[in-house]
LOPAVEX-498483 format. One record per atom (N, C-alpha, C): residue number from 1; atom name; x, y, z; residue in three letters. Coordinates in Angstrom, 2 decimals. Example, Ala and Ser with C-alpha at 12.3 -4.5 7.8 and 13.67 -1.06 7.14 Angstrom:
LOPAVEX-498483
PT,1,N,13.19,-5.69,7.80,ALA .
PT,1,CA,12.30,-4.50,7.80,ALA .
PT,1,C,13.20,-3.30,7.80,ALA .
PT,2,N,12.85,-2.25,7.08,SER .
PT,2,CA,13.67,-1.06,7.14,SER .
PT,2,C,12.90,0.03,7.87,SER .
//
This chain:
LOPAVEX-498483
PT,1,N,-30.36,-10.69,-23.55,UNK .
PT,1,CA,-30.29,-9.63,-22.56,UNK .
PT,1,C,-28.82,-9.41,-22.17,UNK .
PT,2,N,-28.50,-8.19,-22.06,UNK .
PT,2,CA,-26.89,-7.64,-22.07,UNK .
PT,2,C,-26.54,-7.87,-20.19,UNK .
PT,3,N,-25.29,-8.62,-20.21,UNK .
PT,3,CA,-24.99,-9.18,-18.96,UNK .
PT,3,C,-24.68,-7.99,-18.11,UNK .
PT,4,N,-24.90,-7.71,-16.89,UNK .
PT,4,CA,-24.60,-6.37,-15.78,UNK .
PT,4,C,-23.71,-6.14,-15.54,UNK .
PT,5,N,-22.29,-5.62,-15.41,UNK .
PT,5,CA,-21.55,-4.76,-15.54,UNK .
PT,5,C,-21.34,-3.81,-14.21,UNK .
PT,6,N,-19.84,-3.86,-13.50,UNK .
PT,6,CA,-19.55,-3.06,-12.35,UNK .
PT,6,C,-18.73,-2.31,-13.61,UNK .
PT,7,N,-18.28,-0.92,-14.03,UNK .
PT,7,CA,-16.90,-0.67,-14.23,UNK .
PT,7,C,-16.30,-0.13,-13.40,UNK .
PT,8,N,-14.63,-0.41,-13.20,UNK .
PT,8,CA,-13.49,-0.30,-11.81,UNK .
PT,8,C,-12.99,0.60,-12.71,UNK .
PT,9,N,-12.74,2.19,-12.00,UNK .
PT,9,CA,-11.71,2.62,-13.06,UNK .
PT,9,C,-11.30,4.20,-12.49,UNK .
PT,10,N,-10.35,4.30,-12.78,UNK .
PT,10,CA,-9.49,5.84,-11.68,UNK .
PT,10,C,-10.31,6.64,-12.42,UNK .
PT,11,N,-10.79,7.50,-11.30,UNK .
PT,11,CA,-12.53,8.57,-11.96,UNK .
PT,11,C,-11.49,9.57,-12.10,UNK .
PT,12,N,-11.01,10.07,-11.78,UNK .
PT,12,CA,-10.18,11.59,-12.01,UNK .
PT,12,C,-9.45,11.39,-13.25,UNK .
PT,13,N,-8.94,10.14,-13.84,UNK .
PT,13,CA,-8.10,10.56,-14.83,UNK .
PT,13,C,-8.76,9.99,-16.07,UNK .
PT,14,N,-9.35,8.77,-15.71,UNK .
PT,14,CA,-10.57,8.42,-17.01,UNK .
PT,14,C,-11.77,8.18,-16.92,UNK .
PT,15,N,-12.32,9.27,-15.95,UNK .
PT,15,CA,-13.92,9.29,-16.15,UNK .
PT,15,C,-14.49,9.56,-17.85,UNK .
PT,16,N,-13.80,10.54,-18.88,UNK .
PT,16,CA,-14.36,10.73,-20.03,UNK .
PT,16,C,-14.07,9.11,-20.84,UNK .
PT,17,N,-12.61,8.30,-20.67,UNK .
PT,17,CA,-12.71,7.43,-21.39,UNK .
PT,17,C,-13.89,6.22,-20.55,UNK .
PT,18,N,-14.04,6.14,-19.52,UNK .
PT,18,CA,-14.69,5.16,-19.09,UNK .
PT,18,C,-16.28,5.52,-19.47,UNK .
PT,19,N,-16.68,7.06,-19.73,UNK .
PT,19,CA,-17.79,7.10,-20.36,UNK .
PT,19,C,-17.80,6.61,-22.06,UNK .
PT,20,N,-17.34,6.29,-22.30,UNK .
PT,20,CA,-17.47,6.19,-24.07,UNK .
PT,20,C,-17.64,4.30,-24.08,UNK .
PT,21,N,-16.47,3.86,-22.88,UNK .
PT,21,CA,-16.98,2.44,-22.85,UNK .
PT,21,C,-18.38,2.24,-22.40,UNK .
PT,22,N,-19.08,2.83,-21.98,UNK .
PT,22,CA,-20.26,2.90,-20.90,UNK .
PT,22,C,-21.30,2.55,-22.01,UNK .
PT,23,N,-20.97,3.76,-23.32,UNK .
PT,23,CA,-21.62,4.29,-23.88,UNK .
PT,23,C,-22.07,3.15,-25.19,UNK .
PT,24,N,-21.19,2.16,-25.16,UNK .
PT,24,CA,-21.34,0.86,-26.38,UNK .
PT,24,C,-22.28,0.65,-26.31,UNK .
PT,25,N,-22.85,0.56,-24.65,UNK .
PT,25,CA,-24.35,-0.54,-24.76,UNK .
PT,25,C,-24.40,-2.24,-24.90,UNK .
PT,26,N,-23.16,-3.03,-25.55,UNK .
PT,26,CA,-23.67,-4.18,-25.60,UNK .
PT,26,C,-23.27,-5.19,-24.28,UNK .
PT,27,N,-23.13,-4.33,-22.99,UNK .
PT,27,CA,-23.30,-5.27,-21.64,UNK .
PT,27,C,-24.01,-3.82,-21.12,UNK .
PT,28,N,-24.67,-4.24,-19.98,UNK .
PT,28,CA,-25.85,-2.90,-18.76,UNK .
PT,28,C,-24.69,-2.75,-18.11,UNK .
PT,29,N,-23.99,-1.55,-18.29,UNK .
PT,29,CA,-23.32,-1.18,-16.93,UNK .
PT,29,C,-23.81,-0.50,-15.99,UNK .
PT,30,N,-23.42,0.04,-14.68,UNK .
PT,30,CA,-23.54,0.37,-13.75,UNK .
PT,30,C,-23.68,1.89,-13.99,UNK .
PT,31,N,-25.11,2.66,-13.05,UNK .
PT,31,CA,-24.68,4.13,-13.97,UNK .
PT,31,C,-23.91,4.91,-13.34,UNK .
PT,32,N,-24.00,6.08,-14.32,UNK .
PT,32,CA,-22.28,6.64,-14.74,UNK .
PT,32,C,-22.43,6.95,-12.82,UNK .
PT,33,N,-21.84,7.52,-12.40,UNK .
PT,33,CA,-21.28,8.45,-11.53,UNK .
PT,33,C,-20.98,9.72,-11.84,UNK .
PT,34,N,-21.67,10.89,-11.47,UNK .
PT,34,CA,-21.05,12.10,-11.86,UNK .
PT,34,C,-20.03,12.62,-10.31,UNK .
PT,35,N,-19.53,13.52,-11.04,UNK .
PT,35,CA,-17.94,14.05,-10.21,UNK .
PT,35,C,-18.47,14.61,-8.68,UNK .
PT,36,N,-19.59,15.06,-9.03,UNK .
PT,36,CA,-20.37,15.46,-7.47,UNK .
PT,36,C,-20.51,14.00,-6.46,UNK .
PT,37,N,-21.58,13.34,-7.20,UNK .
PT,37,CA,-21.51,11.77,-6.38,UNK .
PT,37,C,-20.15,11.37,-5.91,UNK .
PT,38,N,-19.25,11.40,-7.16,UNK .
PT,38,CA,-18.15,10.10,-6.43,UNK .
PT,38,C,-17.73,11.33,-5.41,UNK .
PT,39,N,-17.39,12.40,-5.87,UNK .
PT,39,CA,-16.43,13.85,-4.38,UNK .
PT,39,C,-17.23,13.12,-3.38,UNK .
PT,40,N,-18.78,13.13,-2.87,UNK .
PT,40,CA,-19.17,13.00,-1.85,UNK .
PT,40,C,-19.33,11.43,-1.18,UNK .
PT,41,N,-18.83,10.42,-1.81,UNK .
PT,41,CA,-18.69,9.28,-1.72,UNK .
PT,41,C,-17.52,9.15,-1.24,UNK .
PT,42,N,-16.68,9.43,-2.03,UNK .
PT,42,CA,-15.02,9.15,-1.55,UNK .
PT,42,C,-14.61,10.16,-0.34,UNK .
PT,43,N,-15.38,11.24,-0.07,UNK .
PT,43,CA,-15.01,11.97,1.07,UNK .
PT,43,C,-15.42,11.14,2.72,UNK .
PT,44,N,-16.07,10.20,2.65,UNK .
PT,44,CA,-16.81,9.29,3.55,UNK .
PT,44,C,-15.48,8.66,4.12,UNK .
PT,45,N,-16.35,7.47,5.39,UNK .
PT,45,CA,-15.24,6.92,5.87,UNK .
PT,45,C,-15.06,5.62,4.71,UNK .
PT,46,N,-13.87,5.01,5.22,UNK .
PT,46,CA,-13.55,3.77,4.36,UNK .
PT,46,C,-14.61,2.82,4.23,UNK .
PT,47,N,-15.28,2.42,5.51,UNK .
PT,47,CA,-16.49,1.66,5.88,UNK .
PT,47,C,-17.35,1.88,4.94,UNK .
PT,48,N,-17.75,3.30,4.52,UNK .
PT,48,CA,-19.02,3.49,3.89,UNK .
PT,48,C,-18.93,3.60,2.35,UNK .
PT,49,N,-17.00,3.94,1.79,UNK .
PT,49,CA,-17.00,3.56,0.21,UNK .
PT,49,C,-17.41,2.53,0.21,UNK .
PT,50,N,-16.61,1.54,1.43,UNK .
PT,50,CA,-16.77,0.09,1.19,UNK .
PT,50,C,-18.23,-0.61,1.01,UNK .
PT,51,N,-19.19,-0.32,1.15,UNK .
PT,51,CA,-20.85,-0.83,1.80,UNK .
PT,51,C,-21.38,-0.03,0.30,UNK .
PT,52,N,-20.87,1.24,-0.15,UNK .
PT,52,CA,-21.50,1.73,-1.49,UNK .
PT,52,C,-20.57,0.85,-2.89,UNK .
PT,53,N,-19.16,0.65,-2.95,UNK .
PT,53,CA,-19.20,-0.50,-3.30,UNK .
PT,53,C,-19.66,-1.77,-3.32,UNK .
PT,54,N,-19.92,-2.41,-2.14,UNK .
PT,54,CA,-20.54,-3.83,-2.38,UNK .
PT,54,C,-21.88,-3.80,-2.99,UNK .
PT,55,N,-22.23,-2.38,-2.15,UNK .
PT,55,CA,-23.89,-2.66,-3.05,UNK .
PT,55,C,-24.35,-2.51,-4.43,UNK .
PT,56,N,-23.03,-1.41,-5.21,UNK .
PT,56,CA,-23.34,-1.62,-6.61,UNK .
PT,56,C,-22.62,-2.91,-7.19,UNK .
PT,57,N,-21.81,-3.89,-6.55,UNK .
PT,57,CA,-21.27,-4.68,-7.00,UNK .
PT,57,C,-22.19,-5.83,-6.71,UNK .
PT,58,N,-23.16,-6.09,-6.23,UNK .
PT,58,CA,-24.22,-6.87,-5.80,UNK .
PT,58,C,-24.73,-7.65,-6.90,UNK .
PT,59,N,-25.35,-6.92,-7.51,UNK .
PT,59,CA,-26.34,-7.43,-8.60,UNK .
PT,59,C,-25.41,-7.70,-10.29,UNK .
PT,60,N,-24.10,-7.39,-9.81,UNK .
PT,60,CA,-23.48,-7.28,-11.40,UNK .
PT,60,C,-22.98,-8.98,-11.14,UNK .
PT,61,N,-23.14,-9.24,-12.71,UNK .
PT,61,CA,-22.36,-10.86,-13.25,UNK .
PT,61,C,-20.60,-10.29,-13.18,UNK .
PT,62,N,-20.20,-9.38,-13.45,UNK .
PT,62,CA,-18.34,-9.26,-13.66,UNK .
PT,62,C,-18.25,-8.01,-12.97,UNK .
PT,63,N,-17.17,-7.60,-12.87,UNK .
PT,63,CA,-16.28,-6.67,-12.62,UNK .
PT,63,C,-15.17,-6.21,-14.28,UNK .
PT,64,N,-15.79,-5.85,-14.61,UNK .
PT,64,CA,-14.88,-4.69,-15.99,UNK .
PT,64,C,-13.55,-3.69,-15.40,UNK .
PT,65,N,-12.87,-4.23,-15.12,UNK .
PT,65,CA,-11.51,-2.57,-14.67,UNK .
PT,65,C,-11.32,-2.28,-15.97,UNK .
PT,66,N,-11.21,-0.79,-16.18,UNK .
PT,66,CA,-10.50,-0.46,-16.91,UNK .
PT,66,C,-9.59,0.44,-16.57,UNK .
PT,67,N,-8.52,-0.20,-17.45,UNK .
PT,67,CA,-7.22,0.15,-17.42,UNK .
PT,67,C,-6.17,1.23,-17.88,UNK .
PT,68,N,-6.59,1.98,-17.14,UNK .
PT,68,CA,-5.67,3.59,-17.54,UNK .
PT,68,C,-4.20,3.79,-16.82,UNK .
PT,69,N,-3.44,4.55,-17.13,UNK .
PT,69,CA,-2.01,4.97,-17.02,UNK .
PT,69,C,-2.04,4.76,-15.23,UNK .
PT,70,N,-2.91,5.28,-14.61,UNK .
PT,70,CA,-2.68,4.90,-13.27,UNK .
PT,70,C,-3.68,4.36,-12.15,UNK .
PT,71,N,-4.23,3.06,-13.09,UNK .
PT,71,CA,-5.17,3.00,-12.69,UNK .
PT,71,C,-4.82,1.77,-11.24,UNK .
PT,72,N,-3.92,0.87,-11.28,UNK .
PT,72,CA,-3.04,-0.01,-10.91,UNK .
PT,72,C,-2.43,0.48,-9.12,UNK .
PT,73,N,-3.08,2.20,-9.14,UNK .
PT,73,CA,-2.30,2.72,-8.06,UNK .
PT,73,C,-3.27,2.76,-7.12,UNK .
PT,74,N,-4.58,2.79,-7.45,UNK .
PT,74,CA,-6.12,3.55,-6.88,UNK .
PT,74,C,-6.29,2.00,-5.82,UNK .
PT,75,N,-6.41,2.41,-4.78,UNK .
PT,75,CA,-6.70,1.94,-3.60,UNK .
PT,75,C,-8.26,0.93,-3.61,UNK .
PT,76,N,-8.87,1.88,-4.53,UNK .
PT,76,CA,-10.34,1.58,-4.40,UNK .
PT,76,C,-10.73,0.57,-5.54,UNK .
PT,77,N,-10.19,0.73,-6.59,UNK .
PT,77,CA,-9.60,-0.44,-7.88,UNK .
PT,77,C,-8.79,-1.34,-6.95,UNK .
PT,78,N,-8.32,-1.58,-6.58,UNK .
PT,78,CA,-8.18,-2.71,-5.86,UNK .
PT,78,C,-9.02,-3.51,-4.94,UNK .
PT,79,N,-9.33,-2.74,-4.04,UNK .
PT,79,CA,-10.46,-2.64,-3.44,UNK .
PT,79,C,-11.88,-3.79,-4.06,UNK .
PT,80,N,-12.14,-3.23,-5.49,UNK .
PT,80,CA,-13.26,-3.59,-5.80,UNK .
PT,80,C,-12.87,-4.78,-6.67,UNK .
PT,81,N,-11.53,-5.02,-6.90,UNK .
PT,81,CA,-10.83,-6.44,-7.60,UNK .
PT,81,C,-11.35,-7.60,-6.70,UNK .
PT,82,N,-10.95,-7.15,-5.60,UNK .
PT,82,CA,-10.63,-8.16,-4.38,UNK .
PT,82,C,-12.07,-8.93,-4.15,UNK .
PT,83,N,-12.83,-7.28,-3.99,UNK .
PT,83,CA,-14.06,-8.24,-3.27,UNK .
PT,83,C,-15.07,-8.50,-4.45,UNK .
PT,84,N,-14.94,-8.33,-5.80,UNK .
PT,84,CA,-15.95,-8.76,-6.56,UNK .
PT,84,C,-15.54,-10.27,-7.01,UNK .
PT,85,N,-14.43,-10.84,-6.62,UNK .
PT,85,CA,-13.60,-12.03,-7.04,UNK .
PT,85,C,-14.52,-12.72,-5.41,UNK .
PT,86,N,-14.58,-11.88,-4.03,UNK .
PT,86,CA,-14.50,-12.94,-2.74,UNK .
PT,86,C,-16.64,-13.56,-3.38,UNK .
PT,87,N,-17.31,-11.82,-4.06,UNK .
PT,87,CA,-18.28,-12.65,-3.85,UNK .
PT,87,C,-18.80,-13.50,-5.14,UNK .
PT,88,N,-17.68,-13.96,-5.57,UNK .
PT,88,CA,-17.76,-14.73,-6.95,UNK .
PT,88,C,-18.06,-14.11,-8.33,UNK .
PT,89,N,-17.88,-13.06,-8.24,UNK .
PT,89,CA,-18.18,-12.33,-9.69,UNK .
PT,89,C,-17.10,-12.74,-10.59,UNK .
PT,90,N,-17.07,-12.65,-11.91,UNK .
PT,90,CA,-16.64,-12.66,-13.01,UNK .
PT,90,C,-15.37,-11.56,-13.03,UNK .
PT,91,N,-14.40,-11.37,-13.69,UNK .
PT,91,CA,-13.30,-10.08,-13.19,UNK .
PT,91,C,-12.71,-10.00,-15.06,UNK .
PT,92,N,-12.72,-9.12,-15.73,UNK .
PT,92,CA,-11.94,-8.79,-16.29,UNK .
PT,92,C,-11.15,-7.31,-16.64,UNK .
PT,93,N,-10.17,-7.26,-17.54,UNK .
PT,93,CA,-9.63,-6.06,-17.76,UNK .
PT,93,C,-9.58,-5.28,-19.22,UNK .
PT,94,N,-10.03,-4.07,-19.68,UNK .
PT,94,CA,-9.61,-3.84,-20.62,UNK .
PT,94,C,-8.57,-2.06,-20.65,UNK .
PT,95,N,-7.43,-2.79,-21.20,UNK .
PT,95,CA,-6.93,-1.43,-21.77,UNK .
PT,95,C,-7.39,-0.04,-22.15,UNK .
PT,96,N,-7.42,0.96,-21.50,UNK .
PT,96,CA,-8.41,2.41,-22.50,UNK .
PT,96,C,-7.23,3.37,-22.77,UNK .
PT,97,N,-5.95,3.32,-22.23,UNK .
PT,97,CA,-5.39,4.45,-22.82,UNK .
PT,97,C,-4.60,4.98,-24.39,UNK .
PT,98,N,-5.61,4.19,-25.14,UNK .
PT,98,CA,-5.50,4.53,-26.74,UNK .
PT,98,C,-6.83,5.04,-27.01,UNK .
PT,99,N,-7.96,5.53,-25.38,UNK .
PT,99,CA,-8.87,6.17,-26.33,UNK .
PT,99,C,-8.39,7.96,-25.62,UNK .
PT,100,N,-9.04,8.53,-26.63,UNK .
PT,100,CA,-8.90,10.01,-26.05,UNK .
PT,100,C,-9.26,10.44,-24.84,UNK .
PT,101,N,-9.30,11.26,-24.13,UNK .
PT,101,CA,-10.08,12.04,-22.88,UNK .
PT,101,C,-10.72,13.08,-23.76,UNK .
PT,102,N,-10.84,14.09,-22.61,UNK .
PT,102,CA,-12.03,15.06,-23.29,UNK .
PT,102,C,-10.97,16.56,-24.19,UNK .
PT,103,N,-9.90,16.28,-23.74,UNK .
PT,103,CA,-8.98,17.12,-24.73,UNK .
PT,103,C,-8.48,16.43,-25.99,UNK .
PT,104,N,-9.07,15.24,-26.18,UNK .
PT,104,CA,-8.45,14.46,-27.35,UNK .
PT,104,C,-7.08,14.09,-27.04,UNK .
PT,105,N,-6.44,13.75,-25.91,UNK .
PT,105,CA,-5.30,13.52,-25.63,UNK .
PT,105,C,-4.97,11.93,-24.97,UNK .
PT,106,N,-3.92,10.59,-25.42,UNK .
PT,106,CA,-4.16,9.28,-25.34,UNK .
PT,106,C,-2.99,9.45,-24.15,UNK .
PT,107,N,-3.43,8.67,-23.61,UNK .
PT,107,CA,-2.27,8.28,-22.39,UNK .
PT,107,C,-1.30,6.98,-22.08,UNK .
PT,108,N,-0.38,6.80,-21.33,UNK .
PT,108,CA,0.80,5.63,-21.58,UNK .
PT,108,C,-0.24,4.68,-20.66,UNK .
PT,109,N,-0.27,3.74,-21.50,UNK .
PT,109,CA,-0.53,2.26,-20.88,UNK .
PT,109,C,-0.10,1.77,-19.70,UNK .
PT,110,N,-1.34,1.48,-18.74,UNK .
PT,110,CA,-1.00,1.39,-17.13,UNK .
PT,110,C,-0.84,-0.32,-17.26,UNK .
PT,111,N,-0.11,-0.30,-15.84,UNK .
PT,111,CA,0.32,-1.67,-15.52,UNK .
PT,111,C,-0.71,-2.55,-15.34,UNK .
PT,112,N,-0.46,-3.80,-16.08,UNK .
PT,112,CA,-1.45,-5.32,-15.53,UNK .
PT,112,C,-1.77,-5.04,-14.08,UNK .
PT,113,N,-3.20,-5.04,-13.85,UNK .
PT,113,CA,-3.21,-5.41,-11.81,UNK .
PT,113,C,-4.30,-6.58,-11.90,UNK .
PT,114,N,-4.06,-7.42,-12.63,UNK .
PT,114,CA,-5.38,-8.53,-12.51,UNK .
PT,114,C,-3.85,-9.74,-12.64,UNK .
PT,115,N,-4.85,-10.80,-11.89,UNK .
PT,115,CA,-4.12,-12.06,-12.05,UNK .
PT,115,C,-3.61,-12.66,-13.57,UNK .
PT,116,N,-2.68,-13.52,-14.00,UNK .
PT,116,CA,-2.44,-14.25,-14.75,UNK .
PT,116,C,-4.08,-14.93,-15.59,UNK .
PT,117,N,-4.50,-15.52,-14.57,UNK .
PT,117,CA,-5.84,-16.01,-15.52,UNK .
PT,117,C,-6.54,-15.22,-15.96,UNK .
PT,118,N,-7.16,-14.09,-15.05,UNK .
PT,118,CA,-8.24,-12.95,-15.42,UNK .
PT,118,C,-8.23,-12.44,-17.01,UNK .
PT,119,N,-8.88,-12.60,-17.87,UNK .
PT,119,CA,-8.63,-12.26,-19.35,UNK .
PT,119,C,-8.99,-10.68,-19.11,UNK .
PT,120,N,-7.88,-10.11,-20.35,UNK .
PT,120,CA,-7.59,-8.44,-20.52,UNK .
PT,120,C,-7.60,-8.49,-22.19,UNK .
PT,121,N,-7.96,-7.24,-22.67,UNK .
PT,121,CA,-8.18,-6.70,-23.99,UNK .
PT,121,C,-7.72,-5.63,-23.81,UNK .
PT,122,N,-6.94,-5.54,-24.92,UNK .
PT,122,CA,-5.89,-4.68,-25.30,UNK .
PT,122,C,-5.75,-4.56,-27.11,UNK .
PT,123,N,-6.55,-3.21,-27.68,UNK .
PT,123,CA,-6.80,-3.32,-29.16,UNK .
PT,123,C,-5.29,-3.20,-29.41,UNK .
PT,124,N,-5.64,-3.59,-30.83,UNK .
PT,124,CA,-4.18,-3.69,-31.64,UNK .
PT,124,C,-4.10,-2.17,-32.02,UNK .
PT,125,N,-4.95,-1.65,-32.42,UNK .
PT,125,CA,-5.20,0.04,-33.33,UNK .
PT,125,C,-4.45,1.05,-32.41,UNK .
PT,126,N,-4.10,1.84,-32.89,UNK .
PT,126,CA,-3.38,3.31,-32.53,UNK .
PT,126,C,-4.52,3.93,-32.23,UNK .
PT,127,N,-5.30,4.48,-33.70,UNK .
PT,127,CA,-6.27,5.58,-33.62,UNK .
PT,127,C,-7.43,4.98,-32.51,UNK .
PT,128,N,-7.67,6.32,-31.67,UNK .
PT,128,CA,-8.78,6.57,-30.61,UNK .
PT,128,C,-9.97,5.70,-31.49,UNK .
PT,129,N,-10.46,6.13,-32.69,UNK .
PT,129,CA,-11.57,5.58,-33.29,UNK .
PT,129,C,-11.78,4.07,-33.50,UNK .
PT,130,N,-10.50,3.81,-34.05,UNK .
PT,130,CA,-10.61,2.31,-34.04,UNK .
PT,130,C,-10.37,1.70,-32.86,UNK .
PT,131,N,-9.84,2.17,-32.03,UNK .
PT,131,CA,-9.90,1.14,-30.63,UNK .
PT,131,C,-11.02,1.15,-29.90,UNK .
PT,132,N,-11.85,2.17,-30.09,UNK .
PT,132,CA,-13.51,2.23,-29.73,UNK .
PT,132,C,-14.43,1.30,-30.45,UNK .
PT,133,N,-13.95,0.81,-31.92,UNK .
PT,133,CA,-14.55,-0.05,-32.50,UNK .
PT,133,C,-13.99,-1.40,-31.92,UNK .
PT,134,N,-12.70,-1.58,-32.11,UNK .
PT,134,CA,-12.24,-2.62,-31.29,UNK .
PT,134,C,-12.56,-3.10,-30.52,UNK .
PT,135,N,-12.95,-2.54,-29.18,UNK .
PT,135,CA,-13.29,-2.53,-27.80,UNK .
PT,135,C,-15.38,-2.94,-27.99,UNK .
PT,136,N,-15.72,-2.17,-28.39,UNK .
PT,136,CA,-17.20,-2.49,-28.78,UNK .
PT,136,C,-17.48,-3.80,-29.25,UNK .
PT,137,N,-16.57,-4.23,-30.43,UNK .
PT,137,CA,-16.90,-5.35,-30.97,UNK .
PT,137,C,-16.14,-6.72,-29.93,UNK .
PT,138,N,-15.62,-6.65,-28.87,UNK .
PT,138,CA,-14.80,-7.44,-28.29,UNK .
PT,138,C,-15.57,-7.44,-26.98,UNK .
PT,139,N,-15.93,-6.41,-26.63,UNK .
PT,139,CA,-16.36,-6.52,-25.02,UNK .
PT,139,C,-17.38,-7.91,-24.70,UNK .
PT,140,N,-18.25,-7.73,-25.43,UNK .
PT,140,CA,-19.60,-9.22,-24.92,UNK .
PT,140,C,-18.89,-10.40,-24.80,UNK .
PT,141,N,-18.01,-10.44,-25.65,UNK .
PT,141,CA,-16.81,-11.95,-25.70,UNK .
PT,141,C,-15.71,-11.99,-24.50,UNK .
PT,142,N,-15.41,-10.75,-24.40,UNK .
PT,142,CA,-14.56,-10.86,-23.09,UNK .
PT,142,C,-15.42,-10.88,-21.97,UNK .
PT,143,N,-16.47,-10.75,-21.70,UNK .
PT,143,CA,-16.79,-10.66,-20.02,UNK .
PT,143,C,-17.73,-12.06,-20.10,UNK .
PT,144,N,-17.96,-12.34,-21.62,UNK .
PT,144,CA,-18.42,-14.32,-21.50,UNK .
PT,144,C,-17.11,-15.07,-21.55,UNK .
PT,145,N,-16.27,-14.67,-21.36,UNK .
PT,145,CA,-14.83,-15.26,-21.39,UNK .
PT,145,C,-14.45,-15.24,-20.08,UNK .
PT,146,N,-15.14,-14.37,-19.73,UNK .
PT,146,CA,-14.47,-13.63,-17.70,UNK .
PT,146,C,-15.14,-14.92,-16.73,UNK .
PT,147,N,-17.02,-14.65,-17.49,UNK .
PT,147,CA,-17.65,-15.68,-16.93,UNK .
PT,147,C,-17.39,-17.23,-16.74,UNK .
PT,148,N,-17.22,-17.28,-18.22,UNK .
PT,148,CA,-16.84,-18.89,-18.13,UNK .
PT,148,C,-15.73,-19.22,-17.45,UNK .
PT,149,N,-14.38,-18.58,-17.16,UNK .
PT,149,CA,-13.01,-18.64,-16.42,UNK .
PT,149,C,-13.73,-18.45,-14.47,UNK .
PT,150,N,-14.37,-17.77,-14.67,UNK .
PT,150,CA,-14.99,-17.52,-13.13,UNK .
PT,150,C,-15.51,-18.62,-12.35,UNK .
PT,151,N,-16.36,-19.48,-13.29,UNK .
PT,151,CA,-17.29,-20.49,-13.38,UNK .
PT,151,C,-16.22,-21.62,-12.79,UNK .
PT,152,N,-14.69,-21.58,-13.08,UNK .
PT,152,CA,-14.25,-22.95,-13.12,UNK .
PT,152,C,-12.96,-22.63,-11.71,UNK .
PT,153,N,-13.93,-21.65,-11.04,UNK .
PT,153,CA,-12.83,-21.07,-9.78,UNK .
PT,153,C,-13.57,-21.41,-8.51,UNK .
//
């Protein structure tokens, strides 16, 4: 059975790449969010992102960020670092800006925002295609990698 899955990830600039990770299937992530939900979510007070975060972060084994050009800046990616680590979840990171968006266009690689221990994946491949294969065939190993590092915290 595929382990549960929060993904952390700046919705305005990689909602299309964070759908294609979504889209692997071999961990249950969290479902998507469309642009209507999060507008009317994030328009709320802080209190109430905060309480709609914890509650989808509830039932997940890790926290997945993924890691786009500015993802390192988002208040709320932090936000959901912090407290999926206070209520013992699993935390890792993977790189996405070698996959396309919805114009087919790759973006500059955003800054580390996870600790030294927290394990991150980062494909070796250029092409959008192969780093989707990359990323597919790597993910189940990294977030049993997240787990087991979590386990010994």
């Amino acid at each position: 059975m595929p382990r549960k899955v929060f993904y952390s990830f700046h919705f305005d600039n990689d909602n299309w790449r964070a759908g294609q990770i979504r889209n692997i299937g071999s961990v249950e992530g969290d479902k998507p969010v469309n642009g209507n939900k999060w507008e009317e979510v994030k328009s709320k007070s802080d209190s109430i992102i905060q309480a709609w975060i914890d509650e989808n972060l509830k039932d997940k084994s890790c926290l997945v960020v993924l890691i786009g050009e500015k993802t390192s800046e988002r208040k709320w990616v932090n936000y959901e670092i912090k407290k999926a680590w206070e209520l013992g979840k699993a935390v890792c990171g993977i790189y996405i800006h070698k996959l396309e968006d919805s114009n087919g266009k790759q973006s500059t690689k955003g800054k580390r925002l996870l600790a030294s221990h927290i394990p991150v994946f980062e494909s070796e491949y250029s092409s959008s295609s192969y780093v989707y294969d990359d990323i597919k065939n790597n993910i189940t190993n990294l977030v049993e990698k997240a787990i087991t590092i979590r386990n010994q915290y």
